[in-house]
Residue frames relative to the residue before (quaternion, step in Angstrom):
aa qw qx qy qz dx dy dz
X 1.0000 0.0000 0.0000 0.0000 0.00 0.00 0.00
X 0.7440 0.4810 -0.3090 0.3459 3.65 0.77 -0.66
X 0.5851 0.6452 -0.2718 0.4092 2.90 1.88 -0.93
X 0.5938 0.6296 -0.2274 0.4464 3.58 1.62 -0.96
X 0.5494 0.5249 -0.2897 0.5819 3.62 1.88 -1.29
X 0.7687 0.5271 -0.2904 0.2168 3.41 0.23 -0.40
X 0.5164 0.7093 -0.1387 0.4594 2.89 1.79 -1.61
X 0.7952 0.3651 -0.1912 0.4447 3.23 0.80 -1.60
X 0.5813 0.5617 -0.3740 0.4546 3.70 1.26 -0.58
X 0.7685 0.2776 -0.3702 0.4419 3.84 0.94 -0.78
X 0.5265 -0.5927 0.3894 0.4689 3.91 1.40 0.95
X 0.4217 0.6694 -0.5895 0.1632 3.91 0.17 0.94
X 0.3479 -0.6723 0.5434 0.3629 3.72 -0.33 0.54
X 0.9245 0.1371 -0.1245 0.3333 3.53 0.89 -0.33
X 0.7682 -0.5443 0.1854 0.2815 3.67 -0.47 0.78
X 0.5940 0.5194 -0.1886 0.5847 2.91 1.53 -1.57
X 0.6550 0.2919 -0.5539 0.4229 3.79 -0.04 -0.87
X 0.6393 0.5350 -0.4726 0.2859 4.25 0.05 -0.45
X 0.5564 0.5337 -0.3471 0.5340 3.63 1.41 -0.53
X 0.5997 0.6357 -0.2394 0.4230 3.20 0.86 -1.08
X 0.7129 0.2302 -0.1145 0.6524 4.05 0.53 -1.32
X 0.4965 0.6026 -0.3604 0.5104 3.75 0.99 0.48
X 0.0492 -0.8180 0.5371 0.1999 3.54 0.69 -1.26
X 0.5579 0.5908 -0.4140 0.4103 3.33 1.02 0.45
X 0.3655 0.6091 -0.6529 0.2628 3.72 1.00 0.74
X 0.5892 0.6569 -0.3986 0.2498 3.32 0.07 -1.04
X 0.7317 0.4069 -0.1547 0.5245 3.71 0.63 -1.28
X 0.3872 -0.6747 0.6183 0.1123 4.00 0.90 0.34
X 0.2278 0.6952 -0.6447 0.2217 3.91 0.81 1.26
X 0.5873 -0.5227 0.5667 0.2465 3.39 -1.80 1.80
X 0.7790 -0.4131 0.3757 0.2853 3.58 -1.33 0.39
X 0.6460 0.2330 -0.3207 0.6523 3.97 1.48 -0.34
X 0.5996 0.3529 -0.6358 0.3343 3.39 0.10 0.42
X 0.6856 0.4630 -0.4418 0.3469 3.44 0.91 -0.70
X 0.4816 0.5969 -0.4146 0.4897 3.82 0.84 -0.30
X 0.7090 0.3235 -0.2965 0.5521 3.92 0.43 -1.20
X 0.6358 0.3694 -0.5122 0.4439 3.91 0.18 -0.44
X 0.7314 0.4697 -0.3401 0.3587 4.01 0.29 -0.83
X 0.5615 0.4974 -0.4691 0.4661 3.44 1.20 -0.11
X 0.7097 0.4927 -0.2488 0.4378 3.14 0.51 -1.35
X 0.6824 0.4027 -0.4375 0.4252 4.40 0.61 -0.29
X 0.4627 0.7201 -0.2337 0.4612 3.57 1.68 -0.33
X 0.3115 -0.5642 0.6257 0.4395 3.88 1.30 -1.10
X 0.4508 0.5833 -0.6733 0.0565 3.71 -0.24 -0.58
X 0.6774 0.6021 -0.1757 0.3844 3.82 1.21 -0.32
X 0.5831 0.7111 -0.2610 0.2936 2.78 1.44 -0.91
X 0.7572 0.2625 -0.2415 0.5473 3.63 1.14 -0.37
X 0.3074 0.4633 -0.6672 0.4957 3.52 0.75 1.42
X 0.5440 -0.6015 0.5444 0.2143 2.70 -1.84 0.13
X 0.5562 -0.5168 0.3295 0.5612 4.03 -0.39 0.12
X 0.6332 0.3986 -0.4205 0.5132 3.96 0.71 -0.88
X 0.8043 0.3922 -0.3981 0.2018 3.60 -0.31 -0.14
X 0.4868 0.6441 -0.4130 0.4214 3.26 1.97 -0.33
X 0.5192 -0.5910 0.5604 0.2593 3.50 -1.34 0.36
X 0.5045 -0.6252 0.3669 0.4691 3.70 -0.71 0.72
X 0.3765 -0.5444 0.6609 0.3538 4.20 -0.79 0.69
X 0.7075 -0.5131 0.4033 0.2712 3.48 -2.05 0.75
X 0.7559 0.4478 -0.2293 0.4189 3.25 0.96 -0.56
X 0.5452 0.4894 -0.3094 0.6062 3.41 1.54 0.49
X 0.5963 0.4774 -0.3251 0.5575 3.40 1.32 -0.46
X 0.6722 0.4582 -0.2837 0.5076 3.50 0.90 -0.94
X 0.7134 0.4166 -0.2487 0.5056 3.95 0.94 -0.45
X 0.6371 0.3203 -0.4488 0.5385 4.06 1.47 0.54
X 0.5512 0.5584 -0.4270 0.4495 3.50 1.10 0.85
């Protein structure tokens, strides 16, 4: 669903080009990674601090 909110806000007729200017086709990300990567290329993070951010999937996937 977020991926669909997005698509249509940067005027793509199609999903893929948003995965695409994302870089997150490759890695086949479940619907909250694709929600936590779009927040996070957006800034929505940018004025937390590093201790308050939750670990991103790809840190979580790299302390396994």
């Amino acid at each position: 669903m977020a991926l669909a909110q997005v698509s249509a806000l940067l005027g793509h007729d199609d999903e893929s080009t948003t995965l695409l200017y994302l870089k997150i086709a490759q890695d086949e990300p479940t619907g909250d990674e694709i929600y936590e990567d779009i927040l996070d290329f957006i800034g929505v993070f940018d004025d937390i601090s590093t201790s308050e951010v939750q670990l991103t999937h790809k840190e979580r996937v790299n302390e396994s």
